[in-house]
C-alpha positions in Angstrom: 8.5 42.9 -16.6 5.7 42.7 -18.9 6.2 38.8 -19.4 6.0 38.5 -15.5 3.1 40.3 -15.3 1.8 37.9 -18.1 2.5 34.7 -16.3 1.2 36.1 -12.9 -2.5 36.5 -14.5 -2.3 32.8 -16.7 -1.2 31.1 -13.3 -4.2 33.1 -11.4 -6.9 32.3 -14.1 -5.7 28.5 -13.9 -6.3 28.7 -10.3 -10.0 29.8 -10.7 -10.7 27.9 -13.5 -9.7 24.8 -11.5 -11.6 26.2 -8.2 -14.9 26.0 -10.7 -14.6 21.7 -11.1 -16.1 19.7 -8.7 -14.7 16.3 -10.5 -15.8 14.2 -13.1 -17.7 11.6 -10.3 -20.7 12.4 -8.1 -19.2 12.9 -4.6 -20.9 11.9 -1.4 -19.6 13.5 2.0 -19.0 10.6 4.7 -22.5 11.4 6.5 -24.1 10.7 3.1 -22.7 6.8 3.2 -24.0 4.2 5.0 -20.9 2.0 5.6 -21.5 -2.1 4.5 -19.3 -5.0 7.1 -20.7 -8.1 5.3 -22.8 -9.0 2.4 -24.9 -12.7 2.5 -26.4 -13.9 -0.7 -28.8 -16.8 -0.7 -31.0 -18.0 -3.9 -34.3 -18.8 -2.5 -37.6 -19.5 -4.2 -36.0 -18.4 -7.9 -34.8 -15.1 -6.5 -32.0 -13.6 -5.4 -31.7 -12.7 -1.5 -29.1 -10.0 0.0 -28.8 -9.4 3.3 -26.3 -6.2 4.6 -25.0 -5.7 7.6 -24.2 -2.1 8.0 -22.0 -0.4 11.0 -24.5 2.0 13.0 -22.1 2.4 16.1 -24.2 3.4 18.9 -23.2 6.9 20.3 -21.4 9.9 18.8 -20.2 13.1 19.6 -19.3 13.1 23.4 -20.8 9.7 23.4 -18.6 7.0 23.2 -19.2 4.0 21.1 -21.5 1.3 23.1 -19.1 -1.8 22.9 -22.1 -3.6 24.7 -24.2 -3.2 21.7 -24.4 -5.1 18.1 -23.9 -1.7 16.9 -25.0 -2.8 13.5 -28.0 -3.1 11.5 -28.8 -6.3 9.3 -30.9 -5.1 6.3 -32.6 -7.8 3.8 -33.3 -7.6 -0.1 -34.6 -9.8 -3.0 -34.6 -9.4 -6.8 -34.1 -11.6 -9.9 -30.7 -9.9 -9.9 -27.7 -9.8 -7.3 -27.8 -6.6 -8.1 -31.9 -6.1 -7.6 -31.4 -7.8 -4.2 -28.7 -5.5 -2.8 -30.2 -2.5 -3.9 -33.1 -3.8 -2.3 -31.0 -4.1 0.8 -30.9 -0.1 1.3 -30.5 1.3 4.4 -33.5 2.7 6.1 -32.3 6.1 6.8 -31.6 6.3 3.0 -27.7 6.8 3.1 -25.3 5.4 0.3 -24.0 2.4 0.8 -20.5 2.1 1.2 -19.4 -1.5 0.3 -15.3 -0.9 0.2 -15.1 -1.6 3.6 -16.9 -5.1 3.8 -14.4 -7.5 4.9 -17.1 -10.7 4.8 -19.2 -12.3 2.0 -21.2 -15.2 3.0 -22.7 -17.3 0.2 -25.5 -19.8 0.9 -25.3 -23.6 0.3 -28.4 -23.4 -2.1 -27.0 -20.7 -4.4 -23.3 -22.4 -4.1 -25.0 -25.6 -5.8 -27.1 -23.5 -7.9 -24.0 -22.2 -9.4 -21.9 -19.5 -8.5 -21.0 -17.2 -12.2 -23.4 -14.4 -11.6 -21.9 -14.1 -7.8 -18.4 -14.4 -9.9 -19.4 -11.6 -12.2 -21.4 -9.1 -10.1 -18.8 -8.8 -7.5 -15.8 -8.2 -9.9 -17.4 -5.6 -12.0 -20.3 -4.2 -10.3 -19.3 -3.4 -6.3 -16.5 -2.0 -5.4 -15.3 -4.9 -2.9 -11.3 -4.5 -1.3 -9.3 -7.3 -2.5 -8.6 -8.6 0.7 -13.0 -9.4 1.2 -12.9 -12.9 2.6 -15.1 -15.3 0.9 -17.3 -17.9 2.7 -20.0 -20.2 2.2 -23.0 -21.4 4.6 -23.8 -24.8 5.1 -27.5 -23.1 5.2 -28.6 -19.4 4.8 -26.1 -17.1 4.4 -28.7 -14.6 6.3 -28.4 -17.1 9.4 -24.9 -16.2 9.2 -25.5 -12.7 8.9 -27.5 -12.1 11.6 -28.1 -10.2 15.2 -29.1 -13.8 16.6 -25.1 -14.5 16.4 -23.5 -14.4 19.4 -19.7 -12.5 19.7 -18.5 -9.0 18.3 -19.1 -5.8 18.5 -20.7 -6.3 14.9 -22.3 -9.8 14.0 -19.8 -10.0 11.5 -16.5 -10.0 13.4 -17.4 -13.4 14.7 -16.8 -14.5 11.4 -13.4 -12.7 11.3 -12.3 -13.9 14.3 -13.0 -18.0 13.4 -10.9 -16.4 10.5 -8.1 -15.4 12.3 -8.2 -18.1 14.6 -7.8 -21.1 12.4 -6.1 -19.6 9.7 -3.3 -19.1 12.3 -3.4 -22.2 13.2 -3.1 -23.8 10.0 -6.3 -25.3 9.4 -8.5 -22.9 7.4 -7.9 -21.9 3.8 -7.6 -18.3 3.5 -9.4 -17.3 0.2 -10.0 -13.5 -0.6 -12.2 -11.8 -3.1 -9.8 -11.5 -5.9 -7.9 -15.5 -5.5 -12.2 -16.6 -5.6 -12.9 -14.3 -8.9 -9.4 -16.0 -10.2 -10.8 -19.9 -9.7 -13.4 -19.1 -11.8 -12.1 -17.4 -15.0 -8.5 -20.4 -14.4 -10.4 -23.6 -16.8 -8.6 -26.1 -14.6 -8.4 -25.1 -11.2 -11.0 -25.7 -8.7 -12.0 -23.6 -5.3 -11.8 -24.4 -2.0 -14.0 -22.2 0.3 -14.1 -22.4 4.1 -17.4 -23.7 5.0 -19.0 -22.5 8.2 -22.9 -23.0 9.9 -24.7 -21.9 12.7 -25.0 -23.9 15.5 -26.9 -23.4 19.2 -25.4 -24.1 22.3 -26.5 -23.9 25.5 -25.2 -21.6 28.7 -22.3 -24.1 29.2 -21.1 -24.1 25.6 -22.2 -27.3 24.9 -24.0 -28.3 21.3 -28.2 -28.6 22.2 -29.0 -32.1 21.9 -32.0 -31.2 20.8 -34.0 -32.8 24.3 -35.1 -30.5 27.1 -37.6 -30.3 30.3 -38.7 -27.8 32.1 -37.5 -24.0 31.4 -34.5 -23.5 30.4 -32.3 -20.6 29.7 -32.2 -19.3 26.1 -29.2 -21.0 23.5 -26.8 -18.7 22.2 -26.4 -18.9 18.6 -22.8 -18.9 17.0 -20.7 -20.2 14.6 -18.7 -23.5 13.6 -16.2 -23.8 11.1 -16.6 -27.1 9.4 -14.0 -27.5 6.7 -13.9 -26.6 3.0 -16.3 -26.6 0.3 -15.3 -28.1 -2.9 -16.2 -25.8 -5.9 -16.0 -27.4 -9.5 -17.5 -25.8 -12.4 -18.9 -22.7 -10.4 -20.8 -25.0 -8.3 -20.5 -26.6 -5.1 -19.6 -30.2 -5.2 -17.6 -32.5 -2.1 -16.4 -31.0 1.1 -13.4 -31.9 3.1 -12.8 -32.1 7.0 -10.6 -30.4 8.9 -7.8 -33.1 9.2 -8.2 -33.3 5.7 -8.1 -29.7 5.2 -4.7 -29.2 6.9 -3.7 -31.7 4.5 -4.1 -29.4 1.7 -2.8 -26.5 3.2 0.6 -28.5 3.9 0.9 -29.8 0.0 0.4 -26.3 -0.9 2.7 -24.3 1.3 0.5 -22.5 3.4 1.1 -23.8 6.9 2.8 -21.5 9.0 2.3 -22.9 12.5 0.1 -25.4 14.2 0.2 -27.9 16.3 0.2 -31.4 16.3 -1.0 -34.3 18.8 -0.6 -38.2 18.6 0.9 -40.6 20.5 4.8 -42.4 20.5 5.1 -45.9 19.7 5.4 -46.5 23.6 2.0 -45.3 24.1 2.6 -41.8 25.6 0.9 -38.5 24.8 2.9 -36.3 22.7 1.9 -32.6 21.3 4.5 -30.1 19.3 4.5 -26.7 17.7 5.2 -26.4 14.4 6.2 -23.0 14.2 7.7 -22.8 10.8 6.7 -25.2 7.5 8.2 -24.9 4.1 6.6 -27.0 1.3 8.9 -27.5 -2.2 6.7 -29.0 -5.1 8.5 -30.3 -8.0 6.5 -31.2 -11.3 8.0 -34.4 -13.1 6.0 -34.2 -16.7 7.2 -37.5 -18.6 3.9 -37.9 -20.8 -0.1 -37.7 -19.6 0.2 -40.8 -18.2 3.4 -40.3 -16.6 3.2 -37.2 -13.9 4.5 -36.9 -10.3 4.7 -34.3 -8.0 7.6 -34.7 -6.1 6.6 -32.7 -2.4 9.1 -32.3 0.5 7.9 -30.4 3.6 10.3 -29.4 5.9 8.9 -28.6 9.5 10.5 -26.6 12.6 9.3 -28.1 16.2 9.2 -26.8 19.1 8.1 -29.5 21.6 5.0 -28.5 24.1 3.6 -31.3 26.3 6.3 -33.7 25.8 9.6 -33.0 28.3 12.2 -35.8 28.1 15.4 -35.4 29.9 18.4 -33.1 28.1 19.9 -36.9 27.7 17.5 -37.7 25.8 17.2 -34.9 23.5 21.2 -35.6 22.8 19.9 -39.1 21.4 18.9 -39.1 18.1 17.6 -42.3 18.0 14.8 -40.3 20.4 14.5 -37.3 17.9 13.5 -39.8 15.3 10.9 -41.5 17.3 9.2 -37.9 17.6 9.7 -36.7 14.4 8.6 -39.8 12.8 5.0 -39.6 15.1 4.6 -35.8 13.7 5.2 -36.9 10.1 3.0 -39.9 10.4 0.1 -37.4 11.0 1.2 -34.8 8.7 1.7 -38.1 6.1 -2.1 -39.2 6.6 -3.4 -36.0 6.7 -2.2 -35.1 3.0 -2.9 -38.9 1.8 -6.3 -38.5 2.8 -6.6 -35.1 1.1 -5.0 -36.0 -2.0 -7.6 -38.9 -2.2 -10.7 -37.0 -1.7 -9.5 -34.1 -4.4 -7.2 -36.0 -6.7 -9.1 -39.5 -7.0 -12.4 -39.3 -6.0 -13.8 -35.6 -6.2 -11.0 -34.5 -9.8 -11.1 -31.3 -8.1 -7.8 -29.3 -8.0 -7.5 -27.1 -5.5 -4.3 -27.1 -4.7 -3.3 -25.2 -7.6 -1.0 -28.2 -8.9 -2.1 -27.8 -12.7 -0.7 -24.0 -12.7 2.8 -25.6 -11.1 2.9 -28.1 -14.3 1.6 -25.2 -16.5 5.0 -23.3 -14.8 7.6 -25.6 -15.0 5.9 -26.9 -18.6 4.5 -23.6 -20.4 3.9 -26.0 -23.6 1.6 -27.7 -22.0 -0.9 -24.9 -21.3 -3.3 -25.8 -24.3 -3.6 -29.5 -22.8 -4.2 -28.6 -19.3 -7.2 -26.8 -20.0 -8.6 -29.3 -22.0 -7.3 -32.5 -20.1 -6.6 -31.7 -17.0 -9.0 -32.2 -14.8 -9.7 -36.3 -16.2 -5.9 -37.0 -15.8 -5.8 -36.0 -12.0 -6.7 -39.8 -10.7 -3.6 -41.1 -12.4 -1.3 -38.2 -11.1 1.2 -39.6 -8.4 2.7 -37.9 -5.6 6.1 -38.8 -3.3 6.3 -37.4 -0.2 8.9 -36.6 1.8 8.8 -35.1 5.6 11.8 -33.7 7.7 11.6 -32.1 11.1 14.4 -30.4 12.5 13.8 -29.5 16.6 14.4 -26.1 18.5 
């Protein structure tokens, strides 16, 4: 009885000894936080310039949430720090900011070619990012980018999001999140690819602003284009590559999931498919430094969509060819043109080929990081393409 009795007071001085901590961490009740939905740095005039776009929903209470509003708030900073500049950035009611739930970071073409490790090593030690952040850079300001002038969204920066979702879907935007973009730079021989996206005015039709007007006219709308991806080599900015050229990359690399392609059969008529599903096998062939192929088979599922022959036809497999062999010539010209621009001409490897040697080869780690990157123009590729139709 008198050992119950003894654990029944421990058990109840535990309890009000653990009542008494409050934690080892300053903690800040949600009212306290001011919550961050993208982050734009730009390096202008030898300083460092943030700008913060924080979520300020408009309503509350019994009031709903004004959908018609930007409900957002873009805040601007400078320092000679990334870290002076967004603390700079504060919000103006003088809440916390809260940057776990930023799902956008723009960075500015002037900083990108100014070099890029201080972005690299503020963001993965000093903010507390999610690892799914998606990483851009502006072909200008990243503040233009971030900005209540952009047209679309409930928040300025779901427009971004939504280009995102769009062509990523599609198969024609790299998808490159905050911990793959900390990885290119600490990996000595694999380059960056960044999606690469500018502002760009159009007028109440949708059309581009050619830039010639007379008389009044009603005000442009300001939103975004995506134009392709920014080569990064050495922390810096270097080439760029189109869209075509783009796709190209994501097929060598196996990360096409579905899009769609158009072109034309040999008997001149218009033919577009879905490609719903895409598989891409790399085999490494090392047989010396002078001596290395990648041996790439793609193997597409189509689904035809403005191209009906008759049911004869489809039983004809001399027919099936003639289609398949118009999607693979795109697909073929597509990668060719990508593997020139990154392999030959730019030594810029992106598509992660050097860590599939260092894979199938782990003794050849030591030489990759030192060699690597002046041994891509003599790398060869053979490509092979099958369709097979539902």
């Amino acid at each position: 009885m008198r050992s119950k009795s003894k654990t029944t007071i421990l058990f109840l001085a535990l309890i009000l000894v653990l009542c008494g901590f409050s934690g080892c961490a300053q903690t800040n009740t949600i009212n306290r936080r001011a919550i961050v939905q993208a982050i734009g740095l730009d390096w202008e005039d030898g300083k460092y310039v943030a700008t913060l776009e924080y979520f300020t929903p408009k309503g509350g209470g019994e009031q709903p949430i004004d959908l018609t509003s930007t409900n957002s708030d873009i805040v601007k900073g400078e320092g000679i720090t990334i870290g002076n500049a967004i603390d700079s950035a504060t919000y103006p009611k003088g809440k916390i900011p809260f940057y776990a739930q930023s799902s956008v970071m723009v960075i500015g073409r002037e900083l990108a070619e100014t070099g890029m490790d201080k972005v690299v090593d503020f963001i993965n030690f000093d903010i507390d990012f999610q690892v799914n952040t998606e990483i851009f850079i502006a072909d200008g300001k990243a503040s233009e980018i971030i900005s209540k002038d952009v047209d679309l969204g409930v928040l300025p920066g779901e427009t971004i999001e939504r280009i995102h979702e769009v062509y990523t879907t599609n198969g024609m935007m790299l998808d490159v999140e905050y911990y793959q973009f900390v990885n290119y730079f600490y990996n000595p021989f694999l380059a960056a690819g960044i999606p690469l996206i500018d502002t760009v005015a159009k007028d109440v039709d949708g059309q581009k602003e050619s830039g010639s007007s007379s008389g009044k006219e009603a005000e442009p709308q300001k939103t975004l284009e995506y134009l392709g991806t920014q080569v990064v080599k050495g922390k810096k900015a270097t080439g760029r590559l189109s869209l075509d050229q783009t796709r190209g990359v994501l097929f060598l690399s196996d990360a096409v999931n579905a899009t769609n392609v158009d072109t034309v059969l040999p008997n001149g008529e218009p033919l577009a498919v879905n490609i719903v599903l895409s598989e891409t096998i790399v085999n490494p062939v090392y047989n010396g430094p002078d001596d290395i192929l990648f041996d790439i088979r793609i193997n597409n599922v189509i689904n035809l969509r403005e191209y009906h022959p008759q049911s004869s036809q489809l039983k004809n497999e001399e027919e099936l060819k003639k289609i398949g062999d118009a999607v693979s010539k795109v697909i073929r010209e597509e990668c060719e043109s990508a593997w020139n621009a990154l392999m030959n001409e730019q030594q810029a490897d992106i598509l992660g080929y050097g860590n599939r040697l260092r894979s199938a080869y782990p003794g050849l780690t030591d030489w990759l990081e030192n060699n690597w990157e002046n041994y891509l123009p003599s790398v060869k590729y053979n490509l092979t393409i099958s369709n097979r139709f539902e």
